[in-house]
C-alpha positions as CSV (number, residue, x, y, z in Angstrom):
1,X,9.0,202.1,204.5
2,X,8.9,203.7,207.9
3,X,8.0,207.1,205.9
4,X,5.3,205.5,203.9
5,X,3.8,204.1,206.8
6,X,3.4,207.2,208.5
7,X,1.9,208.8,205.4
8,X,-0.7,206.1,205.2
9,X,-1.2,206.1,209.9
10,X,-4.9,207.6,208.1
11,X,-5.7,205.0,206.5
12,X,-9.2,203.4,207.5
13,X,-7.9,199.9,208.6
14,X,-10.5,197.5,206.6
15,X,-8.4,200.0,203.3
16,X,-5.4,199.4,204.5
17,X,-5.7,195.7,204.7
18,X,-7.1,195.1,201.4
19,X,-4.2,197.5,200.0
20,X,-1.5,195.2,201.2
21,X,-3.5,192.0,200.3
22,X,-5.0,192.0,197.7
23,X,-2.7,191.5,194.9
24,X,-3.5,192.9,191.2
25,X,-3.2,191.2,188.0
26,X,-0.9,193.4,185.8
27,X,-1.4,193.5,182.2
28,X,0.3,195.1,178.8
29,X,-2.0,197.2,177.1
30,X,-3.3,194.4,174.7
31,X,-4.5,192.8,178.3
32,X,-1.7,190.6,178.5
33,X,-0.7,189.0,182.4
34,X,2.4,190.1,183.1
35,X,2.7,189.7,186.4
36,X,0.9,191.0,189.6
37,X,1.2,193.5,192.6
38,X,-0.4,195.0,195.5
39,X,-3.4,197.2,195.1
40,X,-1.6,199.5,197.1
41,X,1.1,199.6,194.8
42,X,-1.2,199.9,191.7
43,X,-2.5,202.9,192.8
44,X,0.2,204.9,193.9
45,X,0.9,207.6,191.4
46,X,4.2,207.4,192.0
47,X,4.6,203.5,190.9
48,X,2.5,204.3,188.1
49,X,4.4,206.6,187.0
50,X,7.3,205.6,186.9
51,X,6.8,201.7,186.1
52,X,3.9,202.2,183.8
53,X,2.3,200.2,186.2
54,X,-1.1,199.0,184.2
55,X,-3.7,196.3,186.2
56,X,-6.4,194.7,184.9
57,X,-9.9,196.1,186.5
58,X,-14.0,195.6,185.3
59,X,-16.7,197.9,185.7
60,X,-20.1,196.5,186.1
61,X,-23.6,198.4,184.9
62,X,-26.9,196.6,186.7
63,X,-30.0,197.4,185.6
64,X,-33.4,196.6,187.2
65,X,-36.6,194.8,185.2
66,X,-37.9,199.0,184.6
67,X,-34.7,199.2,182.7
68,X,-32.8,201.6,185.6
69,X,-29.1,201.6,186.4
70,X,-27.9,200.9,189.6
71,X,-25.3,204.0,190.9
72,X,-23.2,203.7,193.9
73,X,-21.4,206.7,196.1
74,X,-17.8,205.0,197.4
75,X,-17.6,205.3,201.0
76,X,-15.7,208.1,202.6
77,X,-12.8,205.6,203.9
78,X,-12.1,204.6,200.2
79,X,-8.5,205.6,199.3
80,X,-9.1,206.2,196.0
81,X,-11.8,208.4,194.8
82,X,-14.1,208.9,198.2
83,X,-17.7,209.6,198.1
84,X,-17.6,210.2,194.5
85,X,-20.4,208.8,192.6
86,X,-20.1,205.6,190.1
87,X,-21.9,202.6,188.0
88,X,-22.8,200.0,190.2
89,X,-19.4,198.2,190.8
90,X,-15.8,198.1,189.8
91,X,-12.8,196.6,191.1
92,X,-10.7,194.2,190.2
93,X,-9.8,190.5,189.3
94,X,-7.5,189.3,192.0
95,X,-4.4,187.2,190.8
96,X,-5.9,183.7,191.5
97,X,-6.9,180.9,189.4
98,X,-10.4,181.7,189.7
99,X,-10.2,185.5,188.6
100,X,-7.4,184.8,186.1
101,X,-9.3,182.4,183.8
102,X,-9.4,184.1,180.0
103,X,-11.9,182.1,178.1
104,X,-15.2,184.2,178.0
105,X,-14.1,186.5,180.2
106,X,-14.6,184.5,183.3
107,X,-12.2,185.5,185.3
108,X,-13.8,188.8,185.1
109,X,-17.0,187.6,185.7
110,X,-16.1,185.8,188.7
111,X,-14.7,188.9,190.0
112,X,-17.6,190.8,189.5
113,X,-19.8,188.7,191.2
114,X,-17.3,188.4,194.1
115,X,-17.4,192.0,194.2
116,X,-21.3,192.6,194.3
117,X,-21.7,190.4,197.0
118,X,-18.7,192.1,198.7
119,X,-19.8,195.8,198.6
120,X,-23.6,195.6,197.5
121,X,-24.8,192.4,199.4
122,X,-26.0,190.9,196.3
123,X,-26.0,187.0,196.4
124,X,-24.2,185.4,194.0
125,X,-27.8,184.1,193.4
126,X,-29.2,187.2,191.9
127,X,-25.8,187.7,189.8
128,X,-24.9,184.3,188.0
129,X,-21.8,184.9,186.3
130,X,-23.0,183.6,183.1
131,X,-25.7,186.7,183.1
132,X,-22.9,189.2,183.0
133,X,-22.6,190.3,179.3
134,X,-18.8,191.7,178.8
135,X,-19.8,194.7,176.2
136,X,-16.3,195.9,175.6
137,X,-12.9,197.4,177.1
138,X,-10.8,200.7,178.3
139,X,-7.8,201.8,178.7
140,X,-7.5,205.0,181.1
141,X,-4.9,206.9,183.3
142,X,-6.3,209.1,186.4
143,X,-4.9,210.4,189.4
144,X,-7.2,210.8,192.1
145,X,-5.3,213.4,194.7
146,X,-1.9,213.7,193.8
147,X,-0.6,210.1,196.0
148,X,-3.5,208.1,194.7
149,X,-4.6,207.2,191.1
150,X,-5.8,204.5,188.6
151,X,-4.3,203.0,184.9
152,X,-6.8,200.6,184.5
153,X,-7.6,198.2,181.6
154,X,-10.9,197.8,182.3
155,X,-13.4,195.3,181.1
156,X,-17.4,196.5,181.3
157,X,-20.0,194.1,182.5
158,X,-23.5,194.4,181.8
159,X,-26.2,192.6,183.8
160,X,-30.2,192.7,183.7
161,X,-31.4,191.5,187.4
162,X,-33.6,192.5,189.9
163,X,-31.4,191.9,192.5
164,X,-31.5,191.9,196.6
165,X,-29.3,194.9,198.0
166,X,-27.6,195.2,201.3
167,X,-25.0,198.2,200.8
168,X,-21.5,197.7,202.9
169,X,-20.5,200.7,204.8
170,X,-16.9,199.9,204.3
171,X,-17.4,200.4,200.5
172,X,-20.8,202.3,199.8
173,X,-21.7,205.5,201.1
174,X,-25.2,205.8,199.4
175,X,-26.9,203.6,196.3
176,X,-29.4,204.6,194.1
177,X,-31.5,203.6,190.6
178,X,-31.3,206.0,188.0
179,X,-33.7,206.4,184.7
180,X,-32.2,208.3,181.9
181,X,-33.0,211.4,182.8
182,X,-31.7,211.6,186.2
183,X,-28.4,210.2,185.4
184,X,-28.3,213.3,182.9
185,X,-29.2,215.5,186.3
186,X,-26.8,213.9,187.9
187,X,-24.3,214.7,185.5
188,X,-25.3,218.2,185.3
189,X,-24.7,218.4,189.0
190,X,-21.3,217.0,189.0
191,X,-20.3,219.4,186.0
192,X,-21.7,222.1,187.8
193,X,-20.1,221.4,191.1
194,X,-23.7,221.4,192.3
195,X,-24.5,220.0,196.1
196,X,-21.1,218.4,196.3
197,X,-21.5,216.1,193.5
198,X,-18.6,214.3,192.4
199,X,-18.5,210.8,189.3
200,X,-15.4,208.8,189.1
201,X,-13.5,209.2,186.2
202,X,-14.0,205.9,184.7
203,X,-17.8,206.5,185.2
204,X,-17.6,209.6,182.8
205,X,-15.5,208.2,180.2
206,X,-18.0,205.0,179.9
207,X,-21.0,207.7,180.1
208,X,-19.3,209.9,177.5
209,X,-18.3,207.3,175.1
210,X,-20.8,204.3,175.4
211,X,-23.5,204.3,177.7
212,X,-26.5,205.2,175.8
213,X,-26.2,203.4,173.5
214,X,-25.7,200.5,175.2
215,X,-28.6,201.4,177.3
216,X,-30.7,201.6,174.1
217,X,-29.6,197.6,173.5
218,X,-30.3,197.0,177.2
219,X,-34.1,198.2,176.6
220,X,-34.6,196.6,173.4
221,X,-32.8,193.1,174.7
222,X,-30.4,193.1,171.4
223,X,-27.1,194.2,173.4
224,X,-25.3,191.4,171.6
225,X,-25.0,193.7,168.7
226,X,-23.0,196.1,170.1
227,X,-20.7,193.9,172.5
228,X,-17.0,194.7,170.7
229,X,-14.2,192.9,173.3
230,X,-11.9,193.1,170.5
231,X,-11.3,196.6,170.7
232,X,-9.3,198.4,173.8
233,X,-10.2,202.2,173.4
234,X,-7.8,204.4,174.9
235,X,-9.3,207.0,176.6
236,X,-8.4,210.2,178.5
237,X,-10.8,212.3,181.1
């Protein structure tokens, strides 16, 4: 351990703490708990690797009253995937009775909402859990630099809210709403390695595969239709 701890002398402190804390719920890949672990052991590519280490995780998508998502750039002390940009929030349910609840998806929920609060400063308020809409699920491997990486079953959260924002600098670098179009410039920056512009790999595969249309639902107020929890895609960057 002496080795990994010099590795990790870097490590912003508030990181490194809530590495060796919090504790991961580990799934099979039909979401099945089977057991948990660290977050600092979830991520390593190493453990990954080699234990086909697979955690549950959600990704949430607000949208304002104009019908405009919600973005937010990870904070350069994040050890995973720094100052890239990504949907509003995503983490993960810890393994405690709260976040671990299966029925509707509340677990989840109650993570999320945990988790707004946490890095956004929304109060738990202007995200009741029972307005998150759980649209459907991912499965996804990707390394981050080499150390680092995520295999993430991954539930997506939708949420309609005008909501009260006060960013943490531990977790957010920089937030901003995006119509349409600018998420396409956005994304046109990022492929074009244009002004430093980076999206998280999870961000890209939900953008790639699902988010328009979803966003079509959103605007019409008939996302019901296309919520499908039943399904785990497996996807790859």
């Amino acid at each position: 351990m002496a080795a990994a701890a010099g590795d990790d002398a870097g490590m912003d402190a508030v990181q490194r703490r809530l590495m060796f804390e919090d504790e991961c719920i580990l799934v099979d890949e039909q979401d099945n708990v089977v057991g948990h672990e660290s977050k600092y052991n979830c991520h390593l590519m190493e453990k990954i690797e080699s234990e086909n280490l697979l955690h549950r995780a959600f990704s949430v998508f607000l949208f304002n009253s104009k019908y405009e998502l919600l973005l937010q750039q990870r904070s350069a002390t994040k050890v995973t995937f720094p100052l890239v940009w990504t949907n509003t929030c995503c983490s993960h349910p810890l393994y405690r009775e709260s976040e671990l609840i299966q029925e509707n998806y509340l677990g989840v929920r109650n993570a999320a909402q945990r988790k707004l609060l946490d890095e956004l400063g929304i109060p738990a308020e202007d995200a009741p859990v029972d307005q998150f809409t759980p649209v459907g699920r991912m499965l996804y491997k990707a390394p981050s630099d080499g150390k680092w990486g995520e295999h993430e079953l991954d539930s997506i959260l939708i949420i309609v809210r005008d909501v009260k924002l006060q960013p943490n600098p531990d977790e957010v670098a920089d937030v901003k709403y995006v119509n349409r179009e600018q998420l396409k410039e956005l994304i046109q920056k990022a492929d074009a390695g244009k002004d430093g512009v980076k999206l998280s790999p999870w961000f890209r595969l939900i953008v790639d595969n699902f988010l328009m249309r979803w966003w079509d639902h959103v605007e019409k107020g008939t996302l019901t239709e296309v919520v499908d929890m039943e399904t785990i895609h497996k996807l790859k960057e």
